[in-house]
N, C-alpha and C positions, 0 to 999 in steps of 0.2 A: 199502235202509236199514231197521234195525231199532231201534226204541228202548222203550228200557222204563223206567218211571220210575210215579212215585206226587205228581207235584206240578206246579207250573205249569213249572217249566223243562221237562219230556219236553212239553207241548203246544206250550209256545213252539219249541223244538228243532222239533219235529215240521213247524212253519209256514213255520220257517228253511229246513228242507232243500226242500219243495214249494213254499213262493212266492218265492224265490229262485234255488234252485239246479235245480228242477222235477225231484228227484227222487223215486221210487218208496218210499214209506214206510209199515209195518206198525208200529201202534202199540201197547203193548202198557203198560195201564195197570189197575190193581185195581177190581172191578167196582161195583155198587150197595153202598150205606152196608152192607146188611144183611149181606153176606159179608166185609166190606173185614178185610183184619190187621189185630188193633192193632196200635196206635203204640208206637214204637222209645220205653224207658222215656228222658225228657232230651228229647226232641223236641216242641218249641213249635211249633204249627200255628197262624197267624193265624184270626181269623172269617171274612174276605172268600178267603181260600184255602179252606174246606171250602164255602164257597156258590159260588166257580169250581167244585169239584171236581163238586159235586152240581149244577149247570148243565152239564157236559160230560157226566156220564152220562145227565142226563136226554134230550139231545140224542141221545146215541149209542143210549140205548132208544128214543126214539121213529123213528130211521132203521133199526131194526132191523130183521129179518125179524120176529120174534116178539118183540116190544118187552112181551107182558104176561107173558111167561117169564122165571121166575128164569133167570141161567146155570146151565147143569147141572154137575154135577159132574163132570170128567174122570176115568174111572174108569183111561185108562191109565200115568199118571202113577204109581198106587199112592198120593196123599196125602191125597185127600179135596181137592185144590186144584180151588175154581171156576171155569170156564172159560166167554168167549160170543163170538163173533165176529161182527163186524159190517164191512158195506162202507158207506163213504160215499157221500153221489151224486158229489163230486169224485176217488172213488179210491181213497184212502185208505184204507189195512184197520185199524181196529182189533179189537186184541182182549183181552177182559177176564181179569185171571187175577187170584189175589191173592199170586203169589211167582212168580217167573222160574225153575221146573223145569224139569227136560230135558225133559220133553214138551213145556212150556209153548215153549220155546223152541224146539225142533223144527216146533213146529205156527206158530211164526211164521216159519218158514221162513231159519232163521239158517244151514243146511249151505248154502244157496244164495244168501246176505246180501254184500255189496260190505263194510259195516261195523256195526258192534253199537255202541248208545250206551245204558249204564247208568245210569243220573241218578236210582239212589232217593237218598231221603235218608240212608238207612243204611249206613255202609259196607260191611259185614258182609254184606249182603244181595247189593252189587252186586261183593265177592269171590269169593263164591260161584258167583253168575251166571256171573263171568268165568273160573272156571276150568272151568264145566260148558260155555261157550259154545266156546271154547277145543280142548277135546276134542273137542266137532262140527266144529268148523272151524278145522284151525291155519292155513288163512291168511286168515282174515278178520281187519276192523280191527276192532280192540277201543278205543273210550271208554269211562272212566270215572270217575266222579265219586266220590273221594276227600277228606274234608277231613285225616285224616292224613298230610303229606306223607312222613314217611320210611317211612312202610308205604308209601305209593302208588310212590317210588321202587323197594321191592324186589320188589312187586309187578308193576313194567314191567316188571323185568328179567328175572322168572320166568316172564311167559306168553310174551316174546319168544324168551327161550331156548326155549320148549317147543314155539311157531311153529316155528322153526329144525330143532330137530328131527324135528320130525315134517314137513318139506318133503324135509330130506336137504338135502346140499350141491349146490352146482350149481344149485339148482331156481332159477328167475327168481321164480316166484309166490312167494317166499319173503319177497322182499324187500318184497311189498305187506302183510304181515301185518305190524301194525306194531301199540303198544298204547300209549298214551297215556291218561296222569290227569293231572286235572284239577280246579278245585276252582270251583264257582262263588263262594266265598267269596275265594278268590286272585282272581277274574279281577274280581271287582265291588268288592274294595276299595282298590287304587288310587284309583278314578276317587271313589268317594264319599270319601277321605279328601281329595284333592288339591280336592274341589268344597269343601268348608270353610276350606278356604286360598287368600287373597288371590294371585294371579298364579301360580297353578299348578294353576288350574282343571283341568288334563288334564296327566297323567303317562304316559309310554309308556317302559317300561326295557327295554334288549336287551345283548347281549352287548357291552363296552366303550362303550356310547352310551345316554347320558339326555336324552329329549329330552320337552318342556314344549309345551301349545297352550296360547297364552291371549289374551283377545281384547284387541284393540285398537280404539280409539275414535277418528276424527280429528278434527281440529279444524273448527270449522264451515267447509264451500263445500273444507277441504284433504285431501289425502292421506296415509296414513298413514305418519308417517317414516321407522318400521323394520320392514321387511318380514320381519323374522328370516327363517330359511331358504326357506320360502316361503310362500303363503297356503292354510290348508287349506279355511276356507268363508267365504264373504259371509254376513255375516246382512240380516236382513231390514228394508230403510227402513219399510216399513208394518205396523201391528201385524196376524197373522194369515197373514202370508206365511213360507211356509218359506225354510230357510235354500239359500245354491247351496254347494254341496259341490263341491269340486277344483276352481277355475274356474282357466284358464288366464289369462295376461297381459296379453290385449287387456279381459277384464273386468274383471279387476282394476283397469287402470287408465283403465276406462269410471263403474267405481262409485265415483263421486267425493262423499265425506263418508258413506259407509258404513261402520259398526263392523265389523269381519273378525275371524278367530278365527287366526292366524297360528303358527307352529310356531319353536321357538327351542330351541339344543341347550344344555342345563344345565349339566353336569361330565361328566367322565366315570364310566362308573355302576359303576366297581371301586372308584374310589378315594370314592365317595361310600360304595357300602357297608361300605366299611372302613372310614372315618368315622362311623361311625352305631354298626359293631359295636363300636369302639371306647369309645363314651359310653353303651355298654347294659349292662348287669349289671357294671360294673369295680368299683373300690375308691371309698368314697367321698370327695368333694375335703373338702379342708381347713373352707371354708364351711359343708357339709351338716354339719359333726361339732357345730357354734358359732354357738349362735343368733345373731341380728346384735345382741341387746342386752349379748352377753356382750362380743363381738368387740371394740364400741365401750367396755366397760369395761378391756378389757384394753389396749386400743387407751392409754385414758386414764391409764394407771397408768404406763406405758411413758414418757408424757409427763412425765410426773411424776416419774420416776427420770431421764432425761435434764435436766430441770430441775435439780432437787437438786443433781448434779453438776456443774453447769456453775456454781450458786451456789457452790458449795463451790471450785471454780477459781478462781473471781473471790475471793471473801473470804480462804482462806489461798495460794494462788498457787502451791497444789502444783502437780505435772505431771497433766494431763485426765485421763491414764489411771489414774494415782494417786487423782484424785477419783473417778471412776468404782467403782473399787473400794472404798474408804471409804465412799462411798454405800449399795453393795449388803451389805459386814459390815453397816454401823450396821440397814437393812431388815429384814437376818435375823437380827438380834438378836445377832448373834459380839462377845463382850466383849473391847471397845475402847472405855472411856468417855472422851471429851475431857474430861478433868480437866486445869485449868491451861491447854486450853486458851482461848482467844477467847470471845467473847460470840457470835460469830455461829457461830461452828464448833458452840458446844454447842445453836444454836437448830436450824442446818440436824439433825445430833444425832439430836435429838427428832422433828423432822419426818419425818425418814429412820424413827425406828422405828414412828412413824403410819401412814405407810404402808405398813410393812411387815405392822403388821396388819390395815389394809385388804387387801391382796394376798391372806392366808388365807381367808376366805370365795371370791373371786372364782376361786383354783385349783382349792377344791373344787367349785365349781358348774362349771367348765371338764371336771372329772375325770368328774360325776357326767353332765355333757351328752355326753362321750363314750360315755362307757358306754351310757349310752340311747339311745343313735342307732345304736350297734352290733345292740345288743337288738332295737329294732323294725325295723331292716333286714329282718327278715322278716317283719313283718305291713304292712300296708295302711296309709298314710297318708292323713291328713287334709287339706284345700284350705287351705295357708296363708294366713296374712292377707298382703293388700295384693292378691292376687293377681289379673290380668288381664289382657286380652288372648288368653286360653287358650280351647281348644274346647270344649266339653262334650259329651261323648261317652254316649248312653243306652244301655246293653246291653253286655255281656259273654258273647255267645254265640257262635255261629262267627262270621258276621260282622262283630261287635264287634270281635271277640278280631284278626282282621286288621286292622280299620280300627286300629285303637288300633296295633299294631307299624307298620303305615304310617305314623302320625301322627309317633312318635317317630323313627323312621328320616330323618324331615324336620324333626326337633328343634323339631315344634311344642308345644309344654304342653297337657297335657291333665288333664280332671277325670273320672272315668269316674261314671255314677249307675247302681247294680245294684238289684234288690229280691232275687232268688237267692243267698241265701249258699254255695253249692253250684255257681256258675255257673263254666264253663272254662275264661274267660278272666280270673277272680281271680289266679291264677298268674300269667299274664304282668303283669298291673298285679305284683303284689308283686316279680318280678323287675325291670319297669323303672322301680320308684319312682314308679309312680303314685298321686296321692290317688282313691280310692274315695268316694262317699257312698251308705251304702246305704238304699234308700227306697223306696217307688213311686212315682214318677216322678208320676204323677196326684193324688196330696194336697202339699197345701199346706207350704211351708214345703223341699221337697225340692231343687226345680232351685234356690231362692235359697241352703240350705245350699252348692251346686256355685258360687257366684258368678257367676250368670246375667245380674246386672247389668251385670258390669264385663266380661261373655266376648266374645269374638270370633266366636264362630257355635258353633251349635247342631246335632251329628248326631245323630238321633234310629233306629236301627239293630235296633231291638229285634224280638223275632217276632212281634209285633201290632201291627194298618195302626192299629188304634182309640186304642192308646197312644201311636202315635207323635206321631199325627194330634193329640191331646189336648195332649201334650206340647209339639207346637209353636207349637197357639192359646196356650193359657198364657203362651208363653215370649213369644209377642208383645204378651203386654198388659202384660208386665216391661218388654220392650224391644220398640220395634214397628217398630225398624230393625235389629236381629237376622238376622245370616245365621243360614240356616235349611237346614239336608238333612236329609229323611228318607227311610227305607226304605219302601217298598212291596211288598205281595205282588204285586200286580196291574196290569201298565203299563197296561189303561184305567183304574182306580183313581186309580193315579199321575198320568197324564193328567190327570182333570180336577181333583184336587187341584194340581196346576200353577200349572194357568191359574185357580182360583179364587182358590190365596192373591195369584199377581202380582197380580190383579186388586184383591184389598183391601187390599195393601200395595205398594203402584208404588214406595214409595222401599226397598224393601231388596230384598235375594236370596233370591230360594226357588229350592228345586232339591228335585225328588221322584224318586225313582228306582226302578225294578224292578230285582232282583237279577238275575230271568229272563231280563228283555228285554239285561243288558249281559251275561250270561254266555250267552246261547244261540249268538251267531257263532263265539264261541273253539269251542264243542264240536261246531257245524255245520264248522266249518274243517276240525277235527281230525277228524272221518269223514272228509272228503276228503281226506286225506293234507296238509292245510296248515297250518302253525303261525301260529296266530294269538296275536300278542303281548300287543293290547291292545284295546279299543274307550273312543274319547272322543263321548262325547254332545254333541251341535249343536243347541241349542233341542231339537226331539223327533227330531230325526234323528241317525243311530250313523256314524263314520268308523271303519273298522275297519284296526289296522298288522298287517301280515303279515310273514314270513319266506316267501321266495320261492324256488328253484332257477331260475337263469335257465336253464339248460337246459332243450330242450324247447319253449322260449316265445317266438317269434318276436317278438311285441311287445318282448320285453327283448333278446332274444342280438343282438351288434351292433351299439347302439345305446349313444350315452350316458346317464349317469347325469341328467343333463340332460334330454335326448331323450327317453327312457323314460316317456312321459307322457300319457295323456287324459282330457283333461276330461271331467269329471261322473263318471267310471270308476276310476282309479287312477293315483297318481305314485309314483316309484322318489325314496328318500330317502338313501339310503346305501347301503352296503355290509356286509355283515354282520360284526362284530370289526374293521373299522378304519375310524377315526372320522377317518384325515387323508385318504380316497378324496377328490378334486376332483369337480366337476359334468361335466368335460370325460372321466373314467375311461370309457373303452369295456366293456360287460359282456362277456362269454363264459363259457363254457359251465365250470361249476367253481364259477363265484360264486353268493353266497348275498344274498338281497339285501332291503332295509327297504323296504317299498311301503306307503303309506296308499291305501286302497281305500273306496269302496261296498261295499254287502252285491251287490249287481248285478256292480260291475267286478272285485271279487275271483273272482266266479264265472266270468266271460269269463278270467280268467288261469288258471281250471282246467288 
């Protein structure tokens, strides 16, 4: 396995594939501060990321052979690109370049690679790579890390075609060259938007099937009532103790008054995203066009011309529909004077033309709120008043920019806080009506403009651990029962930011997460030819759901959907595309299948 990358996911990846799956991994990462590329112009580097980065070289200089030697410079390349290689005592090859050339990639030994995993942060960078790596090897597996999804779509399709042919038909090897993109901003924002939302702690979406972890608590000394489909982990009675992950049935119903983390299946996930696409950029409703002070004026006029007429019934005893219409002439002024008539005819009369001209201001203010709700349909709205209950979302950058379309796809309210007026995920706020407040997050007066009082939890996503970190003490001295997620460059960072806030704050939720640490399985899977759908976090342990080929796999061919199952290792949830398969369905060789796994028993189902 080859990986090349410039940040902490190629080291996390790296870790995946050798303390996991124990395979052979050359890494292939840009060398000391002094030669390193710049930075991709728009690319936000946290602090505690350039001090991992400058922690791993200084490691990799001092296990070097000549650790006081610059890298030299590869003179066969033609680029002037620095180049150092270094062996681990565990194995491990790294080696230093500051761009993925043909040589560079040559000299990591990619004509003879199982699979190639590209994880710069650049996409540009890791294009290029793939079409140069490509050419050396049409059948190697190619990963890569994309955040433009329909580039990264035309882009599988163009190195698989180019696999394809350059195998020739017929060829078996053909079939293992396979190319898959991947986004670690796709794969880590699910799980950080669902952790801001009450009972949907863990989202896993697949083809026809939405399916939810969320834990449950039981009653004291009892058992937990509803088992939903089955139990994914035991959490832990003693504070300090990991969670049990997959426990089969005799534990489950040995852990008696133990919170569980249980799996239950939502809707089904077409017609939920057609619902979602449905209420995203449409026309806007009747409501959004009319303030609600207007609403209840017009609301009141309405009452008041039903009145009128119905006096006007009662006193001359015309027919209703008759008075109804005498109402609205007398309103709009159409000369009809009750001359001769009644005392009360000529009072209703006047009253009718009172509020006829009350009604002109109220139309105009109706006309002129339309109009301007049309108008700024394209800029950036404001946190209206009253509002709460809503998440407060920090950051509009890649990651942002998903969490925020995650959030609305589950119709939760959101407030986004940017300081970048130039940031790329402005665009989707202006296309799904979201309020913006733009500020630094870090001075006063910013998360309370967002409604921080009254919100419902706090994501804090931004590209710096030190802002976020900031942003969430703050937010807890507003509210110090405040759900709270924030991003992390760094899962030991994360880690013991964790366990310091639980620790100062036991009555609310914190959850800190590593982008790396949930995106590195999906892209360990995907060198090994396996699709990985989702990963849900369990206290500080990962359950990872897969798509599976039962073919091949003794443990599944054969066996029911039921049956299909070992503890601590991996259980068979479904059936891939249809959501009515029974527990009793026998697998065979053809089916595709939904398995929650370990990082361990996903790798026994190799």
């Amino acid at each position: 396995m080859v990986v090349c990358g410039d940040d902490g996911l190629a080291h996390r990846l790296t870790a995946e594939l050798r303390g996991v799956y124990g395979e052979q991994v050359v890494l292939v990462v840009p060398p000391h501060e002094g030669t390193v590329r710049p930075p991709v112009v728009g690319r936000a580097r946290s602090a505690s990321a350039t001090l991992f980065d400058r922690m791993v070289n200084a490691t990799v200089g001092r296990t070097g052979g000549n650790a006081g030697t610059a890298p030299a410079a590869n003179g066969a390349n033609g680029s002037g690109t620095g180049t150092g290689s270094t062996q681990r005592g565990d194995g491990e090859r790294v080696l230093q370049a500051t761009e993925p050339t043909e040589a560079v990639l040559a000299e990591a030994g990619v004509e003879r690679a199982a699979a190639l995993a590209l994880v710069y942060d650049d996409d540009e960078t890791n294009i290029r790579a793939a079409l140069t790596a490509r050419r050396l090897n049409p059948r190697l597996r190619l990963v890569l890390r994309l955040y433009n999804r329909r580039l990264g779509q035309h882009i599988e399709e163009l190195l698989d075609q180019a696999a394809a042919l350059a195998a020739g038909d017929g060829d078996g090897d053909a079939l293992e060259a396979s190319t898959t993109v991947l986004s670690d901003a796709d794969t880590a924002a699910p799980a950080l938007a669902a952790t801001a939302v009450a009972g949907t702690s863990k989202v896993v979406q697949t083809e026809g099937l939405l399916l939810r972890a969320v834990e449950r608590i039981p009653p004291p000394g009892g058992h937990i009532t509803d088992p939903g489909l089955c139990t994914l982990a035991l959490l832990p009675a003693v504070e300090g103790d990991g969670p049990q992950l997959l426990p089969d049935d005799e534990e489950v119903r040995a852990a008696r008054g133990r919170p569980a983390v249980v799996l239950e299946q939502v809707s089904d996930a077409g017609a939920a995203s057609s619902a979602a696409a449905r209420g995203v950029g449409g026309v806007p409703s009747l409501a959004s066009l009319f303030s609600r002070r207007l609403r209840w004026s017009l609301a009141g006029l309405v009452g008041c011309v039903v009145a009128l007429a119905v006096a006007l019934w009662a006193v001359t005893g015309i027919h209703p529909l008759r008075a109804f219409y005498l109402t609205l002439l007398d309103m709009f002024a159409i000369d009809d004077p009750a001359i001769g008539a009644s005392l009360g005819r000529q009072i209703l009369q006047l009253l009718s033309g009172l509020m006829g001209l009350l009604l002109l201001p109220v139309l105009l203010a109706a006309v002129l709120e339309a109009l301007g709700t049309f108008r700024t349909a394209s800029t950036l709205r404001k946190p209206p008043r009253g509002l709460g209950g809503h998440v407060v979302l920090l950051g509009l950058g890649k990651i942002g920019t998903r969490v925020l379309t995650r959030l609305r796809e589950l119709h939760i309210p959101v407030v986004c806080v940017e300081s970048d007026p130039e940031a790329r995920g402005l665009a989707t706020a202006r296309r799904l009506r979201v309020p913006v407040v733009f500020g630094d997050v870090t001075q006063e007066g910013v998360l309370e403009a967002a409604k921080i009082h009254r919100a419902h939890a706090l994501l804090a996503v931004t590209s710096a651990d030190t802002t976020n970190l900031e942003a969430v003490l703050y937010a807890r001295t507003v509210r110090p029962d405040l759900r709270v997620v924030l991003r992390l460059y760094d899962d030991d960072f994360a880690t013991a930011v964790y366990r310091t806030l639980r620790a100062a704050h036991p009555q609310a939720t914190t959850r800190s997460r590593s982008v790396s640490h949930m995106a590195a399985p999906a892209f360990a899977g995907a060198m090994l030819g396996r699709r990985v759908l989702g990963a849900v976090p369990v206290e500080r342990g990962v359950l990872l759901f897969a798509s599976v080929e039962v073919a091949g796999h003794p443990e599944l061919e054969g066996r029911t959907v039921g049956d299909a199952f070992r503890a601590g290792a991996f259980r068979v949830l479904a059936l891939e595309g249809r959501a009515d398969a029974t527990s009793d369905h026998v697998l065979r060789k053809g089916d595709r299948v939904v398995v929650a796994a370990t990082r361990r028993g996903l790798a026994e189902l190799g």
